[in-house]
C-alpha positions in Angstrom: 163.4 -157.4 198.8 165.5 -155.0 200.6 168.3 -153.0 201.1 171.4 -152.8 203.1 174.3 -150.2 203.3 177.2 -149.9 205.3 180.2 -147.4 205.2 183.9 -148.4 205.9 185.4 -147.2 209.3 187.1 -144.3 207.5 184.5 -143.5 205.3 185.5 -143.5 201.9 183.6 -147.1 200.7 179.6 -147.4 200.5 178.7 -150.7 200.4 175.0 -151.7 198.9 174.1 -154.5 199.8 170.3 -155.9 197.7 168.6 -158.7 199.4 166.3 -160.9 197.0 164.8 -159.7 193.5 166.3 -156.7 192.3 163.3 -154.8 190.4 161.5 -151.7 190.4 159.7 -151.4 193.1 163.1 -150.9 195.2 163.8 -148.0 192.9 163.5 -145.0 195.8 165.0 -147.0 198.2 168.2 -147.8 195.9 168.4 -144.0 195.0 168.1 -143.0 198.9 170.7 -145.6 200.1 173.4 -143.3 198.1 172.3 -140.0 198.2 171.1 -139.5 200.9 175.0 -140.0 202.7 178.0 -138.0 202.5 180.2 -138.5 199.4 182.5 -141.2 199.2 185.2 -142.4 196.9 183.9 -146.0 195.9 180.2 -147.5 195.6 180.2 -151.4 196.3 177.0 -153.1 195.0 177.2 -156.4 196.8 174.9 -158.6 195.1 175.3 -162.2 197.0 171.8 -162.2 198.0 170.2 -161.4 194.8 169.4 -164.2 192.6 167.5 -161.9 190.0 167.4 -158.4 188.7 165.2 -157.0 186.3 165.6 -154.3 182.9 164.4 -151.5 186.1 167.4 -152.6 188.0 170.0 -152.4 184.9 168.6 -148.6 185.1 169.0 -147.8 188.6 172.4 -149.0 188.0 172.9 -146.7 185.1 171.1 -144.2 187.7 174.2 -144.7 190.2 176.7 -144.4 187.4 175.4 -141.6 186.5 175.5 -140.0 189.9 179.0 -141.3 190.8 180.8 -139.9 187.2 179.2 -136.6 188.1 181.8 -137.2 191.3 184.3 -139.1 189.6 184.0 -141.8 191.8 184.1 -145.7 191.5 181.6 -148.8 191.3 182.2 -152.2 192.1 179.5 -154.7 191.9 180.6 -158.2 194.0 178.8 -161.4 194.8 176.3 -161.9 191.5 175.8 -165.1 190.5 176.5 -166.4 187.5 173.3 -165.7 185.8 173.1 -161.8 187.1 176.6 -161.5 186.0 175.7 -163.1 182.7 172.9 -160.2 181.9 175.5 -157.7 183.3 178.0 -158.4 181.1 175.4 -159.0 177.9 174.1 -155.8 178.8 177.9 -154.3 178.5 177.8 -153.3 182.5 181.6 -154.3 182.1 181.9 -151.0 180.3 180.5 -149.2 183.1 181.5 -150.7 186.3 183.7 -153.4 187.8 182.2 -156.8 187.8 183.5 -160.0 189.5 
């Protein structure tokens, strides 16, 4: 489990990338990777390399909304598979953010 970020040449796209299970214990991490960077104006949660996340990730997510509609920014999540985007959408994510 890990995390990756990377910002666009100009600077207004964060991109998260998660690497493996998506649970709890990447909870600090995940909160570091976007606050600790200057604001931008969209949040990209790439999920290609997660197979899995967990009822702790559905809240870090909610954790990142909550920080971007503070800023009125955006959040994007690309890549999940089928099964992540499955619990996303049953967990009405689709309300919140932009899924594949």
């Amino acid at each position: 489990m890990s995390i990756l970020t990377s910002t666009s040449d100009d600077g207004n796209v964060l991109t998260i990338k998660i690497i493996g299970k998506f649970q709890f214990p990447l909870a600090s991490e995940f909160r570091r990777s976007y606050t600790d960077i200057a604001q931008v104006q969209e949040y990209v949660l790439d999920l290609k390399d997660s197979e899995y996340l967990d009822s702790s990730a559905l809240g870090m997510i909610i954790a990142l909304w909550e920080f971007v509609e503070r800023n009125r920014e955006r959040i994007k999540i690309i890549n999940a598979n089928d099964e992540v985007t499955h619990i996303l959408e049953s967990a009405n994510f689709d309300q919140l953010v932009t899924l594949p």
